[in-house]
C-alpha positions as CSV (number, residue, x, y, z in Angstrom):
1,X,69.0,32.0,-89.9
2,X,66.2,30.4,-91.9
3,X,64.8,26.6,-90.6
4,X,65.6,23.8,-93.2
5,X,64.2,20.9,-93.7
6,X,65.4,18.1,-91.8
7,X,66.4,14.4,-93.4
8,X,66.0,12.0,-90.2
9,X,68.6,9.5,-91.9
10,X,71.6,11.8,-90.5
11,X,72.7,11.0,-87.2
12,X,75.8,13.5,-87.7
13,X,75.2,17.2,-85.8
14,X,77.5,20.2,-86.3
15,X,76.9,22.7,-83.7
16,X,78.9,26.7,-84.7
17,X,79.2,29.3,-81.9
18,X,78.5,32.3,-83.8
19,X,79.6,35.0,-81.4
20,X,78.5,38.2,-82.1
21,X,75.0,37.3,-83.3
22,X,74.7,35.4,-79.9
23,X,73.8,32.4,-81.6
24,X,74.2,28.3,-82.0
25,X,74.0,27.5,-85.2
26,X,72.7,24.0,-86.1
27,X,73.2,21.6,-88.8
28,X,73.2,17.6,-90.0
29,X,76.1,16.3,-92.0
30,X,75.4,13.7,-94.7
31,X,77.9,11.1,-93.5
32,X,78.5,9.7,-97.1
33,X,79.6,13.5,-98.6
34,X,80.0,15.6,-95.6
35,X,77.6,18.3,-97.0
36,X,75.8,19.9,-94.7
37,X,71.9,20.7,-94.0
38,X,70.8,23.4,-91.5
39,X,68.6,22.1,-88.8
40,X,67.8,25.1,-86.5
41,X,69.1,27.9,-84.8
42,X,69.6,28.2,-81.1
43,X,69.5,32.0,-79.2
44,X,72.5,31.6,-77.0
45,X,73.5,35.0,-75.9
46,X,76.0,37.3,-76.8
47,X,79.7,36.5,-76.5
48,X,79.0,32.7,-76.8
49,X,82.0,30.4,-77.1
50,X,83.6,28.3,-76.3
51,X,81.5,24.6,-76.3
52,X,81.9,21.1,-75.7
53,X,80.2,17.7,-75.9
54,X,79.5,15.3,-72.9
55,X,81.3,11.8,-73.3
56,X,78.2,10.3,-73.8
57,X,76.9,13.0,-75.9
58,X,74.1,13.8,-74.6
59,X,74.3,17.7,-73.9
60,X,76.2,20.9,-75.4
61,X,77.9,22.8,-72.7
62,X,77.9,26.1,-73.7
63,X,79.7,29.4,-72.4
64,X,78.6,33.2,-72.3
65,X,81.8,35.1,-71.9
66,X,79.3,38.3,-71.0
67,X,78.3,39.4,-67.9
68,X,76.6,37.6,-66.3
69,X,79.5,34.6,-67.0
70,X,77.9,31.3,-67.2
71,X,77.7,28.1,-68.8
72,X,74.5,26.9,-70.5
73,X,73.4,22.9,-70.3
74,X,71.8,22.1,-73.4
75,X,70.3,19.0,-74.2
76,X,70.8,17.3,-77.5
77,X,67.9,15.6,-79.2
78,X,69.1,12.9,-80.7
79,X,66.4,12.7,-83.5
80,X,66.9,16.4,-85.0
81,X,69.9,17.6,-83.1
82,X,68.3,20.5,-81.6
83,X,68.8,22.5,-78.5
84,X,67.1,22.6,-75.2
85,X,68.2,24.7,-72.7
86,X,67.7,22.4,-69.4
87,X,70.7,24.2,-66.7
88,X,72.3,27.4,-65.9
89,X,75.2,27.5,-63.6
90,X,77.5,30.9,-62.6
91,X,81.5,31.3,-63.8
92,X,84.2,32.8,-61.8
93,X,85.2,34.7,-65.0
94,X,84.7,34.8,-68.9
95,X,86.1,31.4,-69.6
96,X,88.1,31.0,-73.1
97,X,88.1,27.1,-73.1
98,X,85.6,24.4,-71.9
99,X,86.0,20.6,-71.7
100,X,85.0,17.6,-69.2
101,X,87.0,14.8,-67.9
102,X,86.6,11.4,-69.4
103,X,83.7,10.2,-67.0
104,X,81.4,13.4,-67.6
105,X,81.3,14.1,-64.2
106,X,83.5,16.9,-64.4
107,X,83.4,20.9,-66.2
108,X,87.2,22.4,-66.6
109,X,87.2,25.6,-67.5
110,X,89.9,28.7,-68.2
111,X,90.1,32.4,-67.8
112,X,92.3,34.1,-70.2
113,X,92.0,37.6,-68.6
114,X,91.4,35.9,-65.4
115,X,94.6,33.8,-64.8
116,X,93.0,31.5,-63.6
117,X,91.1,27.6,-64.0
118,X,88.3,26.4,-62.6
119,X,86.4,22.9,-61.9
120,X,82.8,22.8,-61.7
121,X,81.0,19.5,-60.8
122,X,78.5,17.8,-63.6
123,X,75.4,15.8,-61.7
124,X,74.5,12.9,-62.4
125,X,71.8,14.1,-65.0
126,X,74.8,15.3,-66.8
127,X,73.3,19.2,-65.8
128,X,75.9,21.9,-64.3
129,X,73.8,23.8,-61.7
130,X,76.6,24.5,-59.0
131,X,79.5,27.3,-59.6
132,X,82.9,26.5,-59.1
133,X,83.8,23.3,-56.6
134,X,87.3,24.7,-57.5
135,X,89.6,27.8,-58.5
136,X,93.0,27.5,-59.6
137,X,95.2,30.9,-60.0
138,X,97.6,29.9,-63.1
139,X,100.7,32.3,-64.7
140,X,99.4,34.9,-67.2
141,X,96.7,33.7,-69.4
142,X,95.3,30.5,-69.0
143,X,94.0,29.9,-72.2
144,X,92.9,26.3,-72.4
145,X,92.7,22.9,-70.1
146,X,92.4,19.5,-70.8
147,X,92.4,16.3,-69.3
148,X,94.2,13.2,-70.8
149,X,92.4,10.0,-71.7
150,X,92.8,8.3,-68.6
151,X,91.1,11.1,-66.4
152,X,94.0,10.9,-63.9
153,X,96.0,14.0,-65.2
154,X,95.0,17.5,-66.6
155,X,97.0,20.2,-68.4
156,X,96.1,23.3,-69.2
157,X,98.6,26.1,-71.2
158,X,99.8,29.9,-70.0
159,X,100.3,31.7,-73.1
160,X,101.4,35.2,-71.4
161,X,103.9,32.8,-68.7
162,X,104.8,30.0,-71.8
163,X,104.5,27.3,-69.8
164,X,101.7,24.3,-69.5
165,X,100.8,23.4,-66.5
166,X,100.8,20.0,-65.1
167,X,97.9,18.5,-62.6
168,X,97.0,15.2,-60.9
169,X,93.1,14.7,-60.4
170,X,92.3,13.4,-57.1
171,X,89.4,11.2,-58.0
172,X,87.5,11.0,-54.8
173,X,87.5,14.5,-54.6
174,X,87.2,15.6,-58.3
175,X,90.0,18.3,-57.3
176,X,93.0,19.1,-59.3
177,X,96.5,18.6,-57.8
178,X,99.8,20.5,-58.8
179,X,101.9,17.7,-60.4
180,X,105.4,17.6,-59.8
181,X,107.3,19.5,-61.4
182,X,104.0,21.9,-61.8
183,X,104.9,22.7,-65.2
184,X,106.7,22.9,-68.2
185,X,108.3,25.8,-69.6
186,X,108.1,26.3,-73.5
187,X,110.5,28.5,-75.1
188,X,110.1,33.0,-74.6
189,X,107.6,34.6,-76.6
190,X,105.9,31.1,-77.9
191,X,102.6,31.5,-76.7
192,X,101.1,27.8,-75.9
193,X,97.5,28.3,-76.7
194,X,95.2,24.8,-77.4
195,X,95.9,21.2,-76.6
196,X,95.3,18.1,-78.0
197,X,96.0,14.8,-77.1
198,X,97.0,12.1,-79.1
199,X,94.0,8.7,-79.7
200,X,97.1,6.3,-78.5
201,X,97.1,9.2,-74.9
202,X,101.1,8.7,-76.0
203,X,101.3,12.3,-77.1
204,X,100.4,15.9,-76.3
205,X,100.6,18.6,-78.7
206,X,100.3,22.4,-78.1
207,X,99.9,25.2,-80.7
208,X,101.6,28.3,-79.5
209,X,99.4,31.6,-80.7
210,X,102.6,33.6,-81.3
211,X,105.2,31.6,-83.3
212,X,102.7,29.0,-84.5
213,X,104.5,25.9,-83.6
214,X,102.9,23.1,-82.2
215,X,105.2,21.3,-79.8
216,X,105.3,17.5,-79.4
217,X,105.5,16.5,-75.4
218,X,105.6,12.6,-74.8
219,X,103.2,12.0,-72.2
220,X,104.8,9.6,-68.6
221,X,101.2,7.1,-68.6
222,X,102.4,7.0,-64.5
223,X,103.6,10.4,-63.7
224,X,101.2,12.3,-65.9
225,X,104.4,14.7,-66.5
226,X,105.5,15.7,-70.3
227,X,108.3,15.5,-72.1
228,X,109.5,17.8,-75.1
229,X,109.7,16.0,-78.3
230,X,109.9,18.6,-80.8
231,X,108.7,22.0,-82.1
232,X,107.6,22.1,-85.5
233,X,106.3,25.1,-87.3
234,X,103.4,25.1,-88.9
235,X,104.1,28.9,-90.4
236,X,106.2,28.4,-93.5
237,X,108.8,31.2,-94.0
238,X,108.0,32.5,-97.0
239,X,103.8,33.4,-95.4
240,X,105.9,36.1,-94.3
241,X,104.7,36.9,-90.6
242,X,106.9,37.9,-87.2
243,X,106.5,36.4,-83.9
244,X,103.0,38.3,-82.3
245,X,103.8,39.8,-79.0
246,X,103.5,38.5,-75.3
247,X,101.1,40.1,-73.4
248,X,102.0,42.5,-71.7
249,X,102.9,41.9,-67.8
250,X,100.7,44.0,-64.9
251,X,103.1,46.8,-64.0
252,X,104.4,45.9,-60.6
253,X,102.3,48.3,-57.6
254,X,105.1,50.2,-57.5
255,X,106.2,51.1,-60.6
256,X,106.7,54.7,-61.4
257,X,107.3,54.5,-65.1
258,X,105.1,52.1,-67.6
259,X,107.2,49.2,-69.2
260,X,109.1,49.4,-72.5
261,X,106.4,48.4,-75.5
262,X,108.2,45.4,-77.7
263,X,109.7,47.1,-81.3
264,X,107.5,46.3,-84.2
265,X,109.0,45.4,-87.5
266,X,106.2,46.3,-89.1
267,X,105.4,42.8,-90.6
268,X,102.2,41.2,-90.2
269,X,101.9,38.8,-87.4
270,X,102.2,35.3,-86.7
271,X,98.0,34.4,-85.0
272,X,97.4,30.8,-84.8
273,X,94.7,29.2,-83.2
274,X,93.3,26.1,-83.6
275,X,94.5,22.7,-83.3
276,X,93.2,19.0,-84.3
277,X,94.2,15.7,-85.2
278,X,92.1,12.9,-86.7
279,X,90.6,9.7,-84.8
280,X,93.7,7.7,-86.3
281,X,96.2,9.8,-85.2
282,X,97.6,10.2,-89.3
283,X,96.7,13.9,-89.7
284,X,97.1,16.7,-87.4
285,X,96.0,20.4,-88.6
286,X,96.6,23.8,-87.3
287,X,94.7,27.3,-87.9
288,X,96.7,30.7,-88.9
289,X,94.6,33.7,-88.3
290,X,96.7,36.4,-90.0
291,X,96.7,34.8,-93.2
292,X,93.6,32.8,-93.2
293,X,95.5,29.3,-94.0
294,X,95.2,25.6,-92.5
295,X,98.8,23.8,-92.5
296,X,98.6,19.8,-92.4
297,X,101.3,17.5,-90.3
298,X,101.2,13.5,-91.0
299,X,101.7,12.1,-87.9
300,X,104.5,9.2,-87.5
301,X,103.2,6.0,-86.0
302,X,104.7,4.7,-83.2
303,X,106.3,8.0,-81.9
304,X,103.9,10.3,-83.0
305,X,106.8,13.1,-84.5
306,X,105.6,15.5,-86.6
307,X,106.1,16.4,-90.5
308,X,104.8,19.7,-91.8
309,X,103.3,19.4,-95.3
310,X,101.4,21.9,-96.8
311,X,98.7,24.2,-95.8
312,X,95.3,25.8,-97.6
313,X,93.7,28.9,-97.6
314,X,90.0,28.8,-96.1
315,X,87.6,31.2,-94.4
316,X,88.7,34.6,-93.4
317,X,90.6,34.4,-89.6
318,X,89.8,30.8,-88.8
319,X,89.2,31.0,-85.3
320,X,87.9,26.9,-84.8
321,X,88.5,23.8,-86.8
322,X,86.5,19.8,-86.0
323,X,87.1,16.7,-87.2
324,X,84.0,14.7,-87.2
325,X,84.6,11.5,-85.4
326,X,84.8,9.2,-88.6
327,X,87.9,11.1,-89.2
328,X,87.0,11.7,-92.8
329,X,85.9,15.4,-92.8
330,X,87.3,18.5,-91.5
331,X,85.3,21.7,-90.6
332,X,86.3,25.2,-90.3
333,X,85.2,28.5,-89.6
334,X,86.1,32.3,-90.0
335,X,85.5,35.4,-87.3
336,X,85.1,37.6,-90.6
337,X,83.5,35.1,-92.8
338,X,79.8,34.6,-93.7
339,X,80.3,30.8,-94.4
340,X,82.0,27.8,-92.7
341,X,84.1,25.2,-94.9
342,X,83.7,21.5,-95.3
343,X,86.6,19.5,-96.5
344,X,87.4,16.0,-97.3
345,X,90.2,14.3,-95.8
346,X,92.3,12.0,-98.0
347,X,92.7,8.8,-96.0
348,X,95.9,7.9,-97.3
349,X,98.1,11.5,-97.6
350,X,95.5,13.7,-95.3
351,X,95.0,16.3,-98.7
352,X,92.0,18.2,-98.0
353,X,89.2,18.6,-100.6
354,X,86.5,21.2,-100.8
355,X,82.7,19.5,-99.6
356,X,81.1,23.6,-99.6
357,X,80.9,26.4,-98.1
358,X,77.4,27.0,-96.3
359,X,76.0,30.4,-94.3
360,X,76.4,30.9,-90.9
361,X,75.9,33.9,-88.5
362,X,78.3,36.9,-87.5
363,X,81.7,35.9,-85.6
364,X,81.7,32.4,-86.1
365,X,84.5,31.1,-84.2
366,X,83.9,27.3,-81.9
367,X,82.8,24.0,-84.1
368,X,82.0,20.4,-82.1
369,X,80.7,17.9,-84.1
370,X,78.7,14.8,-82.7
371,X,77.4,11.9,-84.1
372,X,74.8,9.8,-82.8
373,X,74.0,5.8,-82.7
């Protein structure tokens, strides 16, 4: 993509994994409109995605789910918002979800086709140089892991097992734990895919790829265990979409005929992927890959339940959603689209309102969004 000029009065940065053109794309936000203004272009490698931001937002960690796996250091200039690749350090696997615990001084990362987690150690210098300090084997498909706010407990979801599981980090270590009980079950065929974590650390909410329902767990602040609220769909019944299918189980060694493929009704399926909720807590939004749509929840205060209340069409198989840390703009992007989409957020009701659309490169898919003092 084509340099643009730069306006040094923006302290806002949106960075877009744009997978199959290997690249992190690079843009300011005006803070007062939420329009955007691409800065640069940064050549990442093929297959990058997933990202996230140190705590004190100083570097982009960045993941290359091709051989060799890795994960990229990148510094942030705080000026322009460029890249500079500083570290390198080796994965276990190709890694579908990135984050760090609350201190910085720790990488979590998950393996989807792996089953499995790992930890890997940040240096002081806020550079990952060292592989994995740890490796967790998880239940089928490990698909993302986070810590909560406190940095004492992690969870990170199964989608092929439906459960999330529940750790305690040993802080002199920087080693995860199994909690007890090690996890939580959600219902067959659900499919807990991201997690978010309420501002308050109260609540944890999980959007389940297959049904598209984003269960509400209250979080124990002593334990570190959860709780199951509710499940509230964010898939209205008249989009028309099934339950998607569990992947499929690894025949056991000795099996002398292949397993029974699930029937297909022949209606599209239910794909959801993304999950966010605004600094507030107010508004909480979901992505729905199969028919291209972003549902909105207010949030209750207090006990955080959920209320579905409408949802918008916006780019084609919206793979990642951000909410930029003032909580007033949302942004979203599509595998299949050419653009990503800029909305305003309503204060009071949460409505979103179109900002623009603005060009981006092939396979778009993971947003973070930083803003600088």
């Amino acid at each position: 993509m084509i340099e643009a000029s730069f306006r040094a009065a923006t302290r806002t940065f949106v960075y877009v994994a744009a997978t199959t053109a290997g690249t992190i794309d690079i843009y300011s936000m005006d803070e007062t409109t939420g329009a955007l203004t691409q800065v640069s272009t940064f050549d990442a490698g093929k297959m990058i995605m997933p990202m996230t931001v140190s705590p004190d937002r100083k570097h982009l960690y960045a993941v290359i789910r091709s051989q060799p796996y890795r994960v990229l250091t990148l510094a942030i200039n705080p000026e322009t918002g460029k890249l500079t690749h500083e570290a390198v350090a080796a994965l276990p696997d190709s890694m579908a979800y990135v984050s760090t615990d609350p201190s910085g001084r720790l990488l979590f990362t998950a393996s989807y086709g792996g089953n499995k987690i790992a930890v890997l150690p940040i240096n002081r210098d806020g550079l990952v140089t060292d592989g994995a300090r740890q490796m967790v084997l998880t239940g089928r498909n490990a698909h993302s892991i986070v810590s909560d706010r406190t940095g004492k407990f992690v969870f990170a979801t199964n989608l092929g097992s439906d459960v999330v599981q529940q750790f305690v980090l040993d802080p002199e270590a920087g080693m995860l734990e199994a909690n007890d009980p090690p996890h939580v079950a959600t219902r067959p065929g659900y499919g807990p895919r991201h997690i978010i974590l309420s501002p308050d650390n109260k609540s944890v909410y999980v959007l389940t790829e297959l049904t598209g329902h984003v269960i509400h767990y209250a979080l124990d602040p002593g334990r570190g265990t959860l709780s199951e609220i509710e499940s509230v769909a964010s898939v209205p019944d008249d989009a028309g979409l099934s339950p998607g299918a569990t992947p499929p189980a690894p025949p056991p060694f000795n099996a002398i005929t292949p397993a029974a493929a699930p029937v297909d009704d022949g209606k599209p399926k239910v794909w959801a992927a993304d999950i966010g909720i605004t600094p507030n807590g107010k508004f909480l939004y979901t992505t729905e890959r199969t028919t291209s749509k972003i549902a909105l929840f207010h949030v209750a205060g207090g006990d955080g339940t959920l209320t579905y209340v409408t949802n918008y069409p916006t780019e084609q198989q919206p793979r990642g959603i951000r909410i930029d840390p003032s909580g007033r703009f949302l942004v979203a992007s599509g595998e299949k689209s050419d653009k990503l989409s800029v909305y305003a957020i309503d204060q009071t009701s949460g409505t979103l309102g179109s900002v623009g659309r603005y060009p981006v490169d092939a396979g778009a898919n993971w947003i973070e969004i930083v803003t600088l003092p």
